[in-house]
Structure formats: structure tokens, C-alpha cells
C-alpha positions as CSV (number, residue, x, y, z in Angstrom):
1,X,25.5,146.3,71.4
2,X,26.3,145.3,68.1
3,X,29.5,146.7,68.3
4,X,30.2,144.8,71.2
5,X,28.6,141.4,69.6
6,X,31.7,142.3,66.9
7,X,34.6,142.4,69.0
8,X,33.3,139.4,70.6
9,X,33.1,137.4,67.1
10,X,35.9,138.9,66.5
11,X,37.8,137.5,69.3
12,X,36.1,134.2,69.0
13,X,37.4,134.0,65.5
14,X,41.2,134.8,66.3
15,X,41.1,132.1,69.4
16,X,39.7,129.9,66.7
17,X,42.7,130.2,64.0
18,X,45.0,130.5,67.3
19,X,43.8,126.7,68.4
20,X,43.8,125.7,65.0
21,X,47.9,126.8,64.4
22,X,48.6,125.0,68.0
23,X,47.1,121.8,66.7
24,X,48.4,122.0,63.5
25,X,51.8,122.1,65.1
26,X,51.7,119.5,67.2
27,X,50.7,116.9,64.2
28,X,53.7,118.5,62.5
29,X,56.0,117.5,65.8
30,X,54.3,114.2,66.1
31,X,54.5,113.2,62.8
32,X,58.3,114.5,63.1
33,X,58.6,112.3,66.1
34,X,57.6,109.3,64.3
35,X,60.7,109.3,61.8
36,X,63.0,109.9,64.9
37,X,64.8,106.7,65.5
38,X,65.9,107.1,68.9
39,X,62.2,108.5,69.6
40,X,60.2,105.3,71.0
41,X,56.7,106.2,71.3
42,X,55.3,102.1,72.1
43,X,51.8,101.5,71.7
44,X,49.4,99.4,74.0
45,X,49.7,96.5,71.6
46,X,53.3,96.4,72.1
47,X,53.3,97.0,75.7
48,X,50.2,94.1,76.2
49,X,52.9,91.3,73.9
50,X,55.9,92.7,76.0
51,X,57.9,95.4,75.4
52,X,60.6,94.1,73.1
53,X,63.3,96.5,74.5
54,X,62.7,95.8,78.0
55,X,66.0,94.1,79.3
56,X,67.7,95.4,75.9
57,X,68.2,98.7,76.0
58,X,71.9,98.1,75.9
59,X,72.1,95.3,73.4
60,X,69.0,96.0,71.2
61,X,69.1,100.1,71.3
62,X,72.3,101.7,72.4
63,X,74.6,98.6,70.9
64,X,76.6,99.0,74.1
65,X,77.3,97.9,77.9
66,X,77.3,101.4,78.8
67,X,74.8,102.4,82.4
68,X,71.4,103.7,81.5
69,X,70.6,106.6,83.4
70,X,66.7,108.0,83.3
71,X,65.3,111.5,83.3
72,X,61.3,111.0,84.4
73,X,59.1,114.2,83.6
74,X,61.6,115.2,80.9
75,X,59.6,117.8,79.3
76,X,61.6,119.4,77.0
77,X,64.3,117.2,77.2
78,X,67.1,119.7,77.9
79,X,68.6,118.2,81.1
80,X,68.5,114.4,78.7
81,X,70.4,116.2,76.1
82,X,72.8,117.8,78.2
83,X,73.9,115.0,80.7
84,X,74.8,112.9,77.2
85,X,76.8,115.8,75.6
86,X,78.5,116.1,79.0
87,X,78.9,112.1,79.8
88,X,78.9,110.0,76.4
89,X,80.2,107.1,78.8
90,X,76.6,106.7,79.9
91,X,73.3,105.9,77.9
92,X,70.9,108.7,78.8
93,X,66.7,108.4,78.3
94,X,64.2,110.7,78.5
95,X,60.9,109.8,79.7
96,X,57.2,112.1,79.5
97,X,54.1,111.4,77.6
98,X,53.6,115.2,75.9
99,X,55.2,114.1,73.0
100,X,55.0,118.1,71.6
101,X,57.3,119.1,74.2
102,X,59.5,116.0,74.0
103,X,60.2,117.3,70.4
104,X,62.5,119.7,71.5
105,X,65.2,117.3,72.9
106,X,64.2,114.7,70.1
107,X,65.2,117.1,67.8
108,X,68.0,118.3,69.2
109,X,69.6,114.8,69.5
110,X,68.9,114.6,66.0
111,X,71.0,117.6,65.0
112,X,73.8,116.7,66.9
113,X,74.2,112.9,66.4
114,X,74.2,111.7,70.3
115,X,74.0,107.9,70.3
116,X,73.7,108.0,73.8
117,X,70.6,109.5,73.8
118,X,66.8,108.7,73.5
119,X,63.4,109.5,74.2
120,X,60.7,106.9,75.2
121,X,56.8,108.5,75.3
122,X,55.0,106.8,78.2
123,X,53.2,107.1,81.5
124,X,56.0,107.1,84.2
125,X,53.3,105.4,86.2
126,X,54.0,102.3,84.1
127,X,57.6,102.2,83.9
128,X,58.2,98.4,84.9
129,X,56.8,97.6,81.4
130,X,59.4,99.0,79.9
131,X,62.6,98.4,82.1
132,X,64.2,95.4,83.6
133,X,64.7,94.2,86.8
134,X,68.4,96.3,87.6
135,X,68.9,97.2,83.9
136,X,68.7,101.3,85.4
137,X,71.9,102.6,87.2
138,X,70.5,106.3,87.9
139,X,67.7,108.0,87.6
140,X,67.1,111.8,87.7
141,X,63.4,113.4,88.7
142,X,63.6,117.4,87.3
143,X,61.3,120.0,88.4
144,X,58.2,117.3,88.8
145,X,54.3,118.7,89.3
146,X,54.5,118.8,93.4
147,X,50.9,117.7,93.3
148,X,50.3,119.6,96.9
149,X,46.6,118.9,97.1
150,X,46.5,115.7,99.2
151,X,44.3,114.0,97.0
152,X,46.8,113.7,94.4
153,X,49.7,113.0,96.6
154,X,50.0,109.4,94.9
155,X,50.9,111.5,91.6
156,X,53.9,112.6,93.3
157,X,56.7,111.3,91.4
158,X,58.4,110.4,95.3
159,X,55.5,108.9,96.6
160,X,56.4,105.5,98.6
161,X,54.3,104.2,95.3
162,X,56.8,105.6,92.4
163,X,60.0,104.8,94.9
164,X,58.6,100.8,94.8
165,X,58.6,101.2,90.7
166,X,62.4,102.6,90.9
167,X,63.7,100.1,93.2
168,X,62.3,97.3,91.1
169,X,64.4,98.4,87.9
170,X,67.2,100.5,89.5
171,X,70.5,98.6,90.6
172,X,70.7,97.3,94.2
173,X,73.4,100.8,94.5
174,X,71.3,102.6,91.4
175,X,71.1,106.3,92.9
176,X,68.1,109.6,92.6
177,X,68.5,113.1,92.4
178,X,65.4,114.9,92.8
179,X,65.6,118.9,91.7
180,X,63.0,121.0,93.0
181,X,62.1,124.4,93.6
182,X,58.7,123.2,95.7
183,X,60.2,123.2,98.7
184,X,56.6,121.1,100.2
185,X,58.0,118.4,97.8
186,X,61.6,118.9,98.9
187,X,60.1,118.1,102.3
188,X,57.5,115.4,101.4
189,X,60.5,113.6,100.3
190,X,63.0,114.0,102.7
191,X,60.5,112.6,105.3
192,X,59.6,109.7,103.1
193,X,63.2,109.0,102.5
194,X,63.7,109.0,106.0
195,X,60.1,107.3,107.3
196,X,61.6,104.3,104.9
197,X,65.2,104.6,105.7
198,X,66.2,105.2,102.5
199,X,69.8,106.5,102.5
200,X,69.8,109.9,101.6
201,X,73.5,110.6,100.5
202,X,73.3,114.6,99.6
203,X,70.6,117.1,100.3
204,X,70.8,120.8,100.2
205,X,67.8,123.5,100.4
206,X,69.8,125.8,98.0
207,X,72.1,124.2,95.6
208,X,73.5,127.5,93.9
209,X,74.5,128.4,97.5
210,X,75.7,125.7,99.3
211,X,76.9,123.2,96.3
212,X,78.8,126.1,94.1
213,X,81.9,123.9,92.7
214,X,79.0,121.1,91.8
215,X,79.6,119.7,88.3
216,X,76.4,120.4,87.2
217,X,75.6,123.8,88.1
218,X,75.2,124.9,84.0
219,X,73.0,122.3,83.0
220,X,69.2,123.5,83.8
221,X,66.1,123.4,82.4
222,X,63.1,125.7,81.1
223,X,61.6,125.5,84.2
224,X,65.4,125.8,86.4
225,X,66.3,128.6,84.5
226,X,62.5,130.1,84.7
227,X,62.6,129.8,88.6
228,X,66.4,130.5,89.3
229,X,65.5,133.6,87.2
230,X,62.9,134.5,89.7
231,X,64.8,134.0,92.9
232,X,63.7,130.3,93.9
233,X,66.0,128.9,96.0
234,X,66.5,125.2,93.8
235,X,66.3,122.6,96.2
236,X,68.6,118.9,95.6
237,X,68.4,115.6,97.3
238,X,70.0,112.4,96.6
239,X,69.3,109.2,97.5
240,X,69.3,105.4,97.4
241,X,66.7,102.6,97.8
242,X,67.3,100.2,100.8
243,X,66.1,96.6,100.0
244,X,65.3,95.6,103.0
């Protein structure tokens, strides 16, 4: 009995030092963040005055004319940072609100000088505070939550709901790729895209397969690689908003 009532301390006491490294970390990475210039991390003051760069992303943060393209659910940012190594004609942000993972990218951009990069920590829920009316040319959705249970279908980051939000700020011809492996959300969209008459302008259930001269074919994240690794067929759509 005692013996037992040690190990368990024991173990207690480990988890306890274990939690405390993880927190420690992420203050280190927050505070990190902070001196990040092209790491926006707005607070609800800002956001309640108006977002100062909302409509001037361009002339205010990037100090060009060049399209701003999104990455919503960015996590660690690697898909962000590689699209601007791969396109500097284009301004690229990365949007999630766990600013410890967002680090990564932040970093990264950091290291290797991209100017046509960022990082902006928010709920994508709330993503007309921060963007213009047609001030976003493309947006990217990357291995999102699928949210299966039906009670949190309005988290789903294609839900008729989030699709309103994107046409609001996208161009009228602004286009969305959605990578998946879920193939429930590959489907969930498809049929909303279609129930709406969105025009869907590419859709594949396996893009390894069916898409293998596609440009973009290297460029995948944690989670891509994690999945692909596993044998999970990676699922693509692209699409546009209609306006009518």
C-alpha cells in the first residue's frame, strides 16, 4: 500500500513539473510573439475602436498593392510560410488563435526575412472585424476540426455561416480551397456548395492521385504529412462565392 501511495506521488509529482515546463514554454513563445512585427495579436480594445488595419493591410502592413491571400486554422503556420516562399507576388496571412503553435511559422518568417508574410491571432469566427469589404483575393481552409457531431456543425469552417463571412471580405472572383482528409467534411461541403450554387471549379477525393502534376503537391502541413503518412486519401475542393 505504501508503496503503491509512492509511485502515485511519484507520478503526480513528474505530471506536475511536466505541466509546469509546458506553461513555461508557452510564456516564452508568447512573449516571443509579442516582439514579432509581422505577428498581430489585436486586443478587444482595439477591435471595439476599429481595427486600424482593416482596409490597410496593403498600404499600412505589407507597403504594397500586392493580393492578400488567407490561411484560416493555420496552426503551425507551415502551409502560410510556404505559399510566400513559393509566390512573393502575393501577400500571405496566417490566421488561428493558439498563439503557441502559431510560433512556429512566426518564427520561421522571422529567420528568413518574408515581407510577404504575417500572422494575425484571432477567432476566425470574427474575421469581418479585421478585413475589408473585397480587400481578400483567396483564401485557403487546411486540415480544419470537421466538427462531425451535429451540434457543432456551425463550427465547421464551411458552414453556410463562415461561407457568408468569406463572401463579405473576399473579391466578387476571390477563390477557396479547402484540404481535408475528413472525407464527412469533404462531403458536407460539396453539398453546401452545391445546395447554394456556389461554383465549385475543382474537386478531387484524392489529390495525390488524381492531381499528380499539381503545383502544390510539396507544400503540406503537420497534420498533411501526418495523415498522407498513414494512408488518408487527402481530399481538395475549390470554389467560389455566387452573389446572388
Amino acid at each position: 500500500m505504501l508503496s503503491e501511495l509512492f509511485q502515485y506521488r511519484r507520478i503526480k509529482c513528474i505530471f506536475a513539473q511536466n505541466i509546469s515546463e509546458v506553461s513555461k514554454n508557452k510564456l516564452k513563445k508568447f512573449a516571443e510573439m509579442e516582439g514579432f512585427a509581422h505577428a498581430v495579436q489585436p486586443n478587444l480594445k482595439e477591435v471595439d475602436k476599429g481595427f486600424d488595419l482593416k482596409g490597410n493591410w496593403k498600404r499600412d502592413f505589407f507597403k504594397n498593392d500586392l493580393p492578400i491571400v488567407l490561411e484560416l486554422g493555420c496552426g503551425k503556420g507551415e502551409y502560410t510560410v510556404a505559399l510566400a516562399e513559393k509566390y512573393p507576388g502575393k501577400n500571405f496571412i496566417g490566421i488561428d488563435v493558439k498563439g503557441s503553435r502559431m510560433w512556429n511559422g512566426a518564427k520561421k518568417v522571422f529567420e528568413r526575412g518574408l515581407n510577404n508574410a504575417a500572422f494575425l491571432r484571432v477567432h476566425i469566427e470574427e474575421i469581418i472585424s479585421y478585413f475589408d469589404q473585397n480587400e481578400v483575393d483567396e483564401i485557403w481552409i487546411t486540415f480544419p476540426d470537421p466538427h462531425i457531431k451535429y451540434r457543432r456543425r456551425k463550427k465547421r469552417l464551411t458552414h453556410p455561416v463562415f461561407l457568408e463571412k468569406y463572401k463579405q471580405i473576399l473579391k466578387p472572383n476571390g477563390i477557396v480551397h479547402l484540404k481535408t482528409d475528413s472525407a464527412f467534411l469533404h462531403g458536407y461541403t460539396r453539398g453546401v456548395l452545391e445546395v447554394l450554387e456556389h461554383p465549385i471549379l475543382d474537386c478531387t477525393h484524392n489529390l495525390y492521385e488524381s492531381r499528380k502534376d499539381w503545383e502544390l503537391l510539396e507544400i503540406k502541413t503537420y497534420y498533411e504529412n501526418l495523415f498522407y503518412s498513414k494512408g488518408f486519401p487527402i481530399t481538395y475542393i475549390q470554389f467560389q462565392l455566387n452573389r446572388d
